[in-house]
N, C-alpha and C positions, 0 to 999 in steps of 0.2 A: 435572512435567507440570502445567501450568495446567487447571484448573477451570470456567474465567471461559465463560460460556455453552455448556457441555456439559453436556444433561443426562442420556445415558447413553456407556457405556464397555465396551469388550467384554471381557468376562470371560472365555476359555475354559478349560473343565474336562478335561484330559487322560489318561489310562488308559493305564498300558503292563502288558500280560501276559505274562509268558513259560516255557514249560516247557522243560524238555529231559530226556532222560533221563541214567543214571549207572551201563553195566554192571557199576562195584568195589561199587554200593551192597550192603551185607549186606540180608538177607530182611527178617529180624528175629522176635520170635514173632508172629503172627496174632491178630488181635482180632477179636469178631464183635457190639461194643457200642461205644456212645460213652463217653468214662471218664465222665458225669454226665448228666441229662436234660437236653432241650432247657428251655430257660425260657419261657414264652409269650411274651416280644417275639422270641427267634430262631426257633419253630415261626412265628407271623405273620409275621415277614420270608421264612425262607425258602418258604412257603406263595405269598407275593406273587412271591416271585422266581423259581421254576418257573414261574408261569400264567405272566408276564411271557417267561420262556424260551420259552415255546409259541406263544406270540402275537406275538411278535417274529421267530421261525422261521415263522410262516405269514405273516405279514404281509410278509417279505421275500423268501419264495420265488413271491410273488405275483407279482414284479417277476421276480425269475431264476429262471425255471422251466427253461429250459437250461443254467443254469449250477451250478457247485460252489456250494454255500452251508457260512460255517462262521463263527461269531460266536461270541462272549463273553459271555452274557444278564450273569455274574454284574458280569462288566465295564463293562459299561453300565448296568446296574444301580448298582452302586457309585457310579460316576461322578455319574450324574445324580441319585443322594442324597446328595450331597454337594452339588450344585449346590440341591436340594429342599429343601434345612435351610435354606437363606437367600431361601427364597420366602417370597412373603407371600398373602392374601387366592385370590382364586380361582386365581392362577396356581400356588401351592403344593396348593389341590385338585385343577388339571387334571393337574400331575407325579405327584400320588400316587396319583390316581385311573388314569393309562396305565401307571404302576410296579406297578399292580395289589396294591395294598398293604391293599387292603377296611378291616379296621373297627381298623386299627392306629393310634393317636397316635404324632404327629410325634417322640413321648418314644421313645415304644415301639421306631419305628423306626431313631432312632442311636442308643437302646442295646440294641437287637437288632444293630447291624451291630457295634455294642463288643464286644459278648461272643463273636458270629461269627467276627471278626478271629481273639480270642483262641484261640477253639477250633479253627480251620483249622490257626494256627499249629505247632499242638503235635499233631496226630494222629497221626503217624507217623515217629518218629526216625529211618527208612532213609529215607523219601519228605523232600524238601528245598521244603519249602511256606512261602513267604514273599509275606505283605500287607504293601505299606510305601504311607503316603501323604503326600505335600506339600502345601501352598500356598506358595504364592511370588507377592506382589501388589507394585504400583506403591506404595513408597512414600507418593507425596504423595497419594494417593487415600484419602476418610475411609471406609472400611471399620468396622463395625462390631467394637471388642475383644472381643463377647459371640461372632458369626460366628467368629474364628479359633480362640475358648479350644473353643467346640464342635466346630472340627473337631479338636484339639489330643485332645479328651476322649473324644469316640466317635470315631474316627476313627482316632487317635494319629498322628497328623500332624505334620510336622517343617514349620514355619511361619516363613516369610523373608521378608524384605523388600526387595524391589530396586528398582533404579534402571533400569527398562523401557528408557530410550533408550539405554543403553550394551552395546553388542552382547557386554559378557560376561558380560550375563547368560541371554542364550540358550546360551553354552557349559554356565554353573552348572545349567541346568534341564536338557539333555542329557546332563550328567557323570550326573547325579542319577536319571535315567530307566535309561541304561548300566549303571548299579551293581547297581540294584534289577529289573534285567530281566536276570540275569545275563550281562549282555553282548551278549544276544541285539536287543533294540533300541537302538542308540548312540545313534541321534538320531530326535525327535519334534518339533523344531521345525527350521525355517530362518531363520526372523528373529520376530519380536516387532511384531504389525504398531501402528502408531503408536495405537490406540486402545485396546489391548488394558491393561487393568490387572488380572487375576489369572489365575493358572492353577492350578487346580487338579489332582493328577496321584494316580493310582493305579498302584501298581504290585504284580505278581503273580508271584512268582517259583515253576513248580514243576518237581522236578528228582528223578526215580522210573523204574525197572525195573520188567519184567513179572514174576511172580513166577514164571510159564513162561515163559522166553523161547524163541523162536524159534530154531533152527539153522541158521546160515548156509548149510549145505551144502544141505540142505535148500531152500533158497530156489532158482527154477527161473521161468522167462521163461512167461508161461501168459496167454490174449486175457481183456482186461476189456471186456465191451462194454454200451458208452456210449449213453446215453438218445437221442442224435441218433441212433443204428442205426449209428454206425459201433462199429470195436474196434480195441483197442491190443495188443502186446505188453507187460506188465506185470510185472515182480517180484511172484514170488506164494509168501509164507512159507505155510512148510506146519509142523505139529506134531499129531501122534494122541496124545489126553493125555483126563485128566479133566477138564472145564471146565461155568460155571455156563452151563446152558442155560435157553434158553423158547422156545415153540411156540403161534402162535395160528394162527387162520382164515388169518391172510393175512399172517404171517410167520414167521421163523426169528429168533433173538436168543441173542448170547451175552456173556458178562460175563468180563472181562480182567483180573485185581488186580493192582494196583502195592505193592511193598513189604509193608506188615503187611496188607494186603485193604482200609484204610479210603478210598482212592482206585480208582478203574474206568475203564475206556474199554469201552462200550457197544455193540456193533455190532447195527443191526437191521437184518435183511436183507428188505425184499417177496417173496415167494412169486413165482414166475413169473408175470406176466399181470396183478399189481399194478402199479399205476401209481405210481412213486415220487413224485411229488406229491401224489397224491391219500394218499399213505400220510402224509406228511410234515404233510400243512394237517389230517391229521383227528389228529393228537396232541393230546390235550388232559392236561390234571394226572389226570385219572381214566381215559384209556386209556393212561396211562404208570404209573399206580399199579397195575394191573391187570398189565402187563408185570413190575414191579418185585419185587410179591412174586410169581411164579410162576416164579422162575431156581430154577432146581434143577442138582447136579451130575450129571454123567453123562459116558461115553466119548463121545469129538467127536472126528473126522478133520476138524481146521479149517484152510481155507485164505483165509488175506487179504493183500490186496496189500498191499506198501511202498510207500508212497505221501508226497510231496510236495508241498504247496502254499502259495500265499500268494491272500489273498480281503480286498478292500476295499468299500466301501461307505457313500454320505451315509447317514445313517440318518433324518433329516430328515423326508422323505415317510411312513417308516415310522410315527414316533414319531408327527407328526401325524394319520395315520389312526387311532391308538390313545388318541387322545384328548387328546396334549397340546402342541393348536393353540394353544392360549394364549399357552403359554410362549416360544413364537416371534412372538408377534405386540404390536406398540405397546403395547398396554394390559396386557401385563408387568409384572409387580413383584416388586424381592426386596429386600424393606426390611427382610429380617432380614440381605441381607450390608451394606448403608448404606441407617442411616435418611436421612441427606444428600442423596444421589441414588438412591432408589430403583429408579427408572426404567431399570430392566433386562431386557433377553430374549434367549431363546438364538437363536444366529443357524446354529451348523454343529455337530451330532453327527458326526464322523466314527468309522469302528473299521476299521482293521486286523488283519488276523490273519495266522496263519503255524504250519503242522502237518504235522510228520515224523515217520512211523510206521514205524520200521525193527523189526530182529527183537529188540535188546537193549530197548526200550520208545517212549515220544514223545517227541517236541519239538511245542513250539508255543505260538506268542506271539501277542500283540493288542495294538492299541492304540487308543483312542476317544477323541477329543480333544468336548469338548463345548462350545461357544461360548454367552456370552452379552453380549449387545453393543448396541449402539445401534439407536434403532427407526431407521428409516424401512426131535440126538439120533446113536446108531450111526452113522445116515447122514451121509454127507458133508454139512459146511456149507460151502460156494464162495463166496463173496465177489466174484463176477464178473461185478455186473451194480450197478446203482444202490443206497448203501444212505444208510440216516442211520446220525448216530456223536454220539457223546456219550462226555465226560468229565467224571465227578461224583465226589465224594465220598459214599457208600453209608449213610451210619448217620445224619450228617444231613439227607442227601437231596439238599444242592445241588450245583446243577447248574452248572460252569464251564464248557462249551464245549457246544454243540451243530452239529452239520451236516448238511447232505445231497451227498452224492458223487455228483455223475453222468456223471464222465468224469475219467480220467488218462493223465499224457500217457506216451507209449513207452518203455520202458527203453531208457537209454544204456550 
């Protein structure tokens, strides 16, 4: 690729997530601790990376207030700190400042997401939790060696070099997305558009059982009705069991463990006459920390839909509202990935997602491609009406998926 009067080149940074569950997985024994303490660059990261989950859930339900909402924070997150390490001057304060990352150094932050990696990795030997990430750039583009050895290092990055105009190498970056998403997403790209010199890619593989699961027999067609006022017939798993509850003013909430407990899927449900928006934009890190320690066990007749879906979204508008207009705009720079041509900005956040909640556990995948390019209690809990859902890890706190449900479609 010639150089000769181009002075930017679009970079995008791509994210594929994916879970599924695994009813042979064994239990395993139960832990109700992290095996070491957080270190203060991963409490600051993951501190940023909640508010950022919150603010990213409100901010986009601004837009789809009729619709399902269900993203990735951790994913986008990741992403666009990977793409953040190679910013420079204000455009690197405007990413860190909407990654919401407060009084953390750029140090702090990839190696709080090093040591996160590590730790995600290894929590739970029945739960199949895998962070893998790439870069794959344009050869003849002068990138900086310090840019790749750092994504190499915090990161642990498998870092290639291709030849962009030769269309195998959108097979290579496909193969390599396939693998690392267990299968679940084959393909994230269609062609390699002619300006495009890197792509950076995250991938997330989680693959975990409930540690109650669900009895099929048990499961029974029953109306969910949807924020538009209409309702569906729905798949509605049913289990009366001991389960982590919580109870506020203006909700119901209960907590689902996957494998040894260090993984959750979250269900909070509004109170009748709660407006599932209104519940969803007032989440903040300290009415979710408030929620968090107050699960306690107890007898629960719980009933929740099996439920299916797939949810896309530019994120573009969002990210911008959040403060990081910069980074998409001319006066861009990331002269930590080339000091040569610095003259870089993101052009398309995209995220994908994909979530199956059957009775043996979940599935569900994401993927966020990030562009930088050229300027110019006793009682029944029902589950049958609007909820948010969240899937996190419990002892560090983060938070991999958040949603808001407000309509599914009919049992077939």
């Amino acid at each position: 690729m010639s150089l000769s009067g181009v002075s930017r080149k679009l970079v995008p940074v791509v994210l594929a997530v994916a879970a599924c569950s695994d009813p042979s997985s064994p239990g395993g024994a139960q832990i109700d601790a992290l095996p070491r303490p957080l270190s203060v660059s991963e409490q600051k990261l993951i501190s940023g990376s909640n508010t950022f989950a919150f603010d990213l859930l409100r901010t986009i339900n601004t837009a789809q207030r009729n619709e399902n909402v269900f993203v990735s924070p951790l994913s986008a997150s990741m992403a666009l700190g990977m793409a953040a390490s190679g910013a420079s001057g204000g455009t690197y304060t405007a990413m860190h400042d909407a990654l919401r990352l407060g009084t953390a150094t750029k140090k702090e932050v990839n190696e709080g997401y090093k040591s996160l990696i590590s730790l995600l990795r290894g929590l739970d030997a029945s739960t199949d939790f895998r962070i893998a990430n790439s870069i794959w750039y344009e050869s003849t583009f002068p990138f900086n060696a310090s840019f790749l050895a750092d994504g190499k290092s915090y990161f642990d990055a498998t870092v290639s070099p291709l030849d962009f105009k030769n269309a195998a190498s959108v097979d290579a970056v496909n193969a390599w997305v396939n693998d690392n998403t267990g299968r679940k997403i084959p393909k994230i790209l269609d062609v390699i558009q002619p300006d495009e010199v890197m792509l950076l890619i995250n991938a997330i593989y989680f693959k975990g059982i409930w540690q109650k699961q669900f009895k099929k027999s048990e499961t029974t067609n029953a109306p969910f009705f949807a924020y538009d006022g209409t309702s569906a017939q729905v798949p509605m798993m049913h289990q009366s069991t001991t389960l982590r509850r919580a109870f506020g003013s203006s909700y119901q909430a209960v907590d689902l463990l996957y494998g040894n407990s260090a993984f959750a899927m979250t269900i909070l449900l509004p109170n009748p006459g709660v407006d599932i928006n209104t519940f969803a934009e007032n989440l903040t890190p300290e009415v979710w920390g408030t929620i968090e320690t107050s699960f306690h066990e107890g007898e629960a007749d719980l009933y929740l839909p099996r439920f299916k879906l797939a949810w896309e979204r530019k994120l573009n508008p969002d990210l911008k509202a959040m403060g990081m207009g910069l980074a998409f705009s001319e006066a861009a720079t990331f002269e930590g990935m080339s000091s040569q041509n610095p003259n870089l900005m993101l052009t398309n956040v995209i995220q994908k997602t994909f979530v199956d909640v059957n009775e043996e556990g979940t599935e569900a995948a994401a993927a966020t491609s990030v562009g930088v390019g050229p300027t110019s209690a006793p009682a029944s809990l029902r589950v049958d009406r609007p909820f948010v859902v969240m899937i996190r890890e419990r002892f560090s706190g983060s938070i991999l998926f958040v949603g808001k449900i407000v309509k599914l479609p009919a049992a077939t």
